[in-house]
C-alpha positions in Angstrom: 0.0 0.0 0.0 1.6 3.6 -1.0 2.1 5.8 1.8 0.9 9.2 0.5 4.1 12.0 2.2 3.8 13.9 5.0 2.3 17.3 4.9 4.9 19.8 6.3 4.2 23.6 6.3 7.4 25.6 7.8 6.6 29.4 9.1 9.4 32.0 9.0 9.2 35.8 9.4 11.0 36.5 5.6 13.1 35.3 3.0 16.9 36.9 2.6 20.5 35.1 1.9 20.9 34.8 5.8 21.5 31.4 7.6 18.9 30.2 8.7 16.6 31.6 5.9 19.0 30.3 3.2 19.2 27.1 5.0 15.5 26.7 5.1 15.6 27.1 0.9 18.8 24.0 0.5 15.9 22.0 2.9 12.7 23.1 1.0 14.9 21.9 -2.4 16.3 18.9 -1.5 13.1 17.2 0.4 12.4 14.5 -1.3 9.0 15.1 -2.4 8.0 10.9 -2.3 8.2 11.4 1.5 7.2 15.1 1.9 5.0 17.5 0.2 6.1 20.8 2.2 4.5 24.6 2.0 5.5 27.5 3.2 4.0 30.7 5.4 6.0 33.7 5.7 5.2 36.2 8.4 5.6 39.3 6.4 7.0 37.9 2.8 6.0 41.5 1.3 9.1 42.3 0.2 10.6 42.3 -3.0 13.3 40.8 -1.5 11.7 37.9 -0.1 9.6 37.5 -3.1 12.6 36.8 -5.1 13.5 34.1 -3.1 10.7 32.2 -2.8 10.6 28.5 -3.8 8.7 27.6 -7.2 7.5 24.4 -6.2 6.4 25.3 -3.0 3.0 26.1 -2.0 3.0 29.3 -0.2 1.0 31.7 1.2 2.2 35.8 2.7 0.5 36.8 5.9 1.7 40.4 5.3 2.1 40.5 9.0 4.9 42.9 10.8 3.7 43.3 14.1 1.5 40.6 16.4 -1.0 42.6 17.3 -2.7 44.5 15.1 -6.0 44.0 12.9 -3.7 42.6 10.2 -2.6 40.2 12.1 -6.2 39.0 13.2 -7.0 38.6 9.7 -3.7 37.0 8.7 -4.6 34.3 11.7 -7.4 33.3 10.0 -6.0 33.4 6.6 -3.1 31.1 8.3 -5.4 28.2 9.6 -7.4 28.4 6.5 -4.1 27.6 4.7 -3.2 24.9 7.4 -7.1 23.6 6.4 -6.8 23.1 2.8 -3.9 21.8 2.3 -4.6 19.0 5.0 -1.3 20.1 6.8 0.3 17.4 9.7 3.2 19.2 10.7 4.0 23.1 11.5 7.8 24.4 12.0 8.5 27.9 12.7 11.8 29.7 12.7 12.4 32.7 15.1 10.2 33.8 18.3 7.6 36.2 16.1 6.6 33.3 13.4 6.8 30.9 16.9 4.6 33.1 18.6 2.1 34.0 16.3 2.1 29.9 14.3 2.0 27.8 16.9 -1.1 28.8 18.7 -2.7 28.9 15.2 -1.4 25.2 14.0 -3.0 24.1 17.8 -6.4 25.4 17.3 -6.1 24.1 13.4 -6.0 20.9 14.6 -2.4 20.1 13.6 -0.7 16.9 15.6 2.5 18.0 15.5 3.8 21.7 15.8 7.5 22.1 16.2 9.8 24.8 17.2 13.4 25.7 16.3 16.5 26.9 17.9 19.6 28.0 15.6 21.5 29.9 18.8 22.8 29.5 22.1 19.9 32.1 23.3 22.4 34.9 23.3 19.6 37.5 22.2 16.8 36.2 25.3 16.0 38.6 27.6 13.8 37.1 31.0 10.8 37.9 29.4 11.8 36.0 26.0 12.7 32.9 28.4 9.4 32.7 30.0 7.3 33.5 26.6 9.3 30.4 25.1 8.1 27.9 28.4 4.5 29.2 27.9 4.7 28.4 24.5 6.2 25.0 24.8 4.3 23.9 27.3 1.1 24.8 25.6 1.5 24.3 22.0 5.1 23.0 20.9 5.5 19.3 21.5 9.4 19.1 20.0 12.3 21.9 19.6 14.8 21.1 16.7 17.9 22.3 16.8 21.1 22.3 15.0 23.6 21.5 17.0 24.3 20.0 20.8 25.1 23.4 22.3 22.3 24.9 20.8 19.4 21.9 22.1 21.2 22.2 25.5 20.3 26.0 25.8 16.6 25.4 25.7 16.9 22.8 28.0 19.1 25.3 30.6 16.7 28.3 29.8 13.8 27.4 28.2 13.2 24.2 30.7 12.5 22.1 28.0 12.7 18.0 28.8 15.3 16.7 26.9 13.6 14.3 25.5 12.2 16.7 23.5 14.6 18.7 22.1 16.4 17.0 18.8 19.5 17.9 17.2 19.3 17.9 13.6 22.6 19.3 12.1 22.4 21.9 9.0 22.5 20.1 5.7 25.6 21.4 3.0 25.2 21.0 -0.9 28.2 19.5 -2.1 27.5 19.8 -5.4 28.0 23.7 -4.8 31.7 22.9 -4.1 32.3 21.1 -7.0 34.1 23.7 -8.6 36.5 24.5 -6.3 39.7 23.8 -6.4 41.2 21.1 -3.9 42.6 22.2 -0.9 46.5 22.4 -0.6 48.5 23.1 2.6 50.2 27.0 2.1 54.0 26.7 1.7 56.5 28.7 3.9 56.6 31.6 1.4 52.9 32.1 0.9 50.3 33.9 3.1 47.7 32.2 5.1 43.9 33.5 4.4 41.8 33.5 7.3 38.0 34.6 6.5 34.5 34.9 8.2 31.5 34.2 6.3 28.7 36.5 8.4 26.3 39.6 8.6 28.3 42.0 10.2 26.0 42.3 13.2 27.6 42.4 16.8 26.3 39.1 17.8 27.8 36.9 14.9 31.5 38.3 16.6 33.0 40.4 13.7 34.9 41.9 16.6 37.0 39.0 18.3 38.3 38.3 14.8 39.6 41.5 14.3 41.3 41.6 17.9 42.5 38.5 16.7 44.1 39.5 14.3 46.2 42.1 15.4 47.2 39.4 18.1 48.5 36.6 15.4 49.8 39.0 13.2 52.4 40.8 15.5 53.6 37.2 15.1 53.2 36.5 12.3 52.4 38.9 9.2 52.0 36.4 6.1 48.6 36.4 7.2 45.3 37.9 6.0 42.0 38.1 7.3 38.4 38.9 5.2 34.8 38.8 6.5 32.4 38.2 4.0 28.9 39.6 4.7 26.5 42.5 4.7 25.9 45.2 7.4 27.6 48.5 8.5 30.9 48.6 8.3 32.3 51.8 9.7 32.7 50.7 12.9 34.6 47.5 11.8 36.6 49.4 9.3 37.5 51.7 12.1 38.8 48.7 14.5 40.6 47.4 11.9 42.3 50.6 11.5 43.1 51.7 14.9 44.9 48.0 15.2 46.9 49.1 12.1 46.0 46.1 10.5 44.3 48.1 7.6 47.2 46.2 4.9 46.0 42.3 6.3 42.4 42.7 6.9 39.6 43.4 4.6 35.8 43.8 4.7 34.4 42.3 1.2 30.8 42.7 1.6 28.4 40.2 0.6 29.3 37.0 -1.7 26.5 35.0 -3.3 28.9 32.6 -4.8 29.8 31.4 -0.5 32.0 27.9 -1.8 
């Protein structure tokens, strides 16, 4: 007897060339669709941005919504278990605290069996407030937390008081095939300079900052080296770090990459 695949729907705020977002995409593409048939709700999704990257072979709907409580969002809860409805949907994931906090209540009173949450972080960003909002929510609608790592699942167990048995690691997935045109690596000789890059959003959380103090470290011992972060964001007061080290010559800023292998 065929088993018809499981209908997944995954929630997240907006599409960009972030992590987790572009993560989301490499999953969304290689699903195999004889096991899964997913969809996807995005919070917002207005953009032009995020309409750009949006899935063709995905069934998706845009909620339009960019605060929680407002008439919009009213109407886009409704829209969002009307969605769940026809498309006979077994399994919610959201990304991030807003599509958590608006989707999971929503999958619940749908009728959904399973309704998952995510965790990508070591919680860095919760405040107290965040912490208890994330135990109301598990304990009330989220019966599993997936996370990506074992530091990250041990987090919400420490601060979100998750039981353990329901937190699962699940690792990010890599397309190799994206790789494929790279050249092998080769150790540096004595005579050439050893590159040492970052791929990130130069926000203040991802640690722009400890690589650059880094650098000035290493490189008063050794100056074949040479450091670059790849990714988007403000860069003056990097720039300016990396200038009042005097490290200007060995460490550049290259903005964003799309071509990341």
């Amino acid at each position: 007897m065929k088993t018809e695949p499981i209908r997944i729907c995954y929630v997240i705020d907006n599409l960009s060339r972030a992590g987790t977002e572009m993560q989301l995409r490499l999953l969304l593409k290689h699903l195999d669709r004889r096991l899964v048939t997913p969809f996807l709700c995005l919070l917002d999704g207005e953009s032009e941005p995020s309409r750009n990257l949006e899935p063709e072979d995905v069934g998706i709907t845009r909620l339009g919504v960019r605060r929680l409580f407002s008439p919009r969002a009213l109407r886009a809860s409704l829209q969002l278990r009307k969605f769940l409805k026809q498309n006979k949907i077994q399994i919610v994931q959201s990304f991030f605290p807003d599509s958590t906090r608006f989707a999971s209540p929503i999958a619940k009173l749908a009728g959904i069996s399973t309704v998952l949450g995510t965790r990508r972080n070591i919680g860095h960003w919760m405040t107290n407030r965040d912490k208890q909002l994330a135990k109301f929510f598990n304990r009330t609608c989220i019966q599993y937390v997936i996370a990506n790592c074992e530091a990250a699942r041990q987090s919400v167990i420490d601060q979100e008081r998750m039981p353990k048995n329901r937190v699962l690691v699940i690792p990010n997935g890599i397309d190799l095939k994206r790789f494929n045109h790279c050249q092998t690596w080769a150790p540096a000789g004595e005579q050439t300079s050893w590159k040492v890059g970052m791929l990130g959003n130069l926000r203040r959380v991802k640690g722009p900052d400890v690589l650059i103090d880094a650098a000035k470290l290493l490189l008063e011992k050794n100056q074949k080296l040479q450091f670059m972060i790849a990714g988007e964001g403000s860069r003056e007061e990097y720039q300016q770090r990396i200038d009042d080290h005097g490290i200007e010559a060995h460490f550049h800023l290259i903005g964003s990459v799309k071509d990341v292998p």
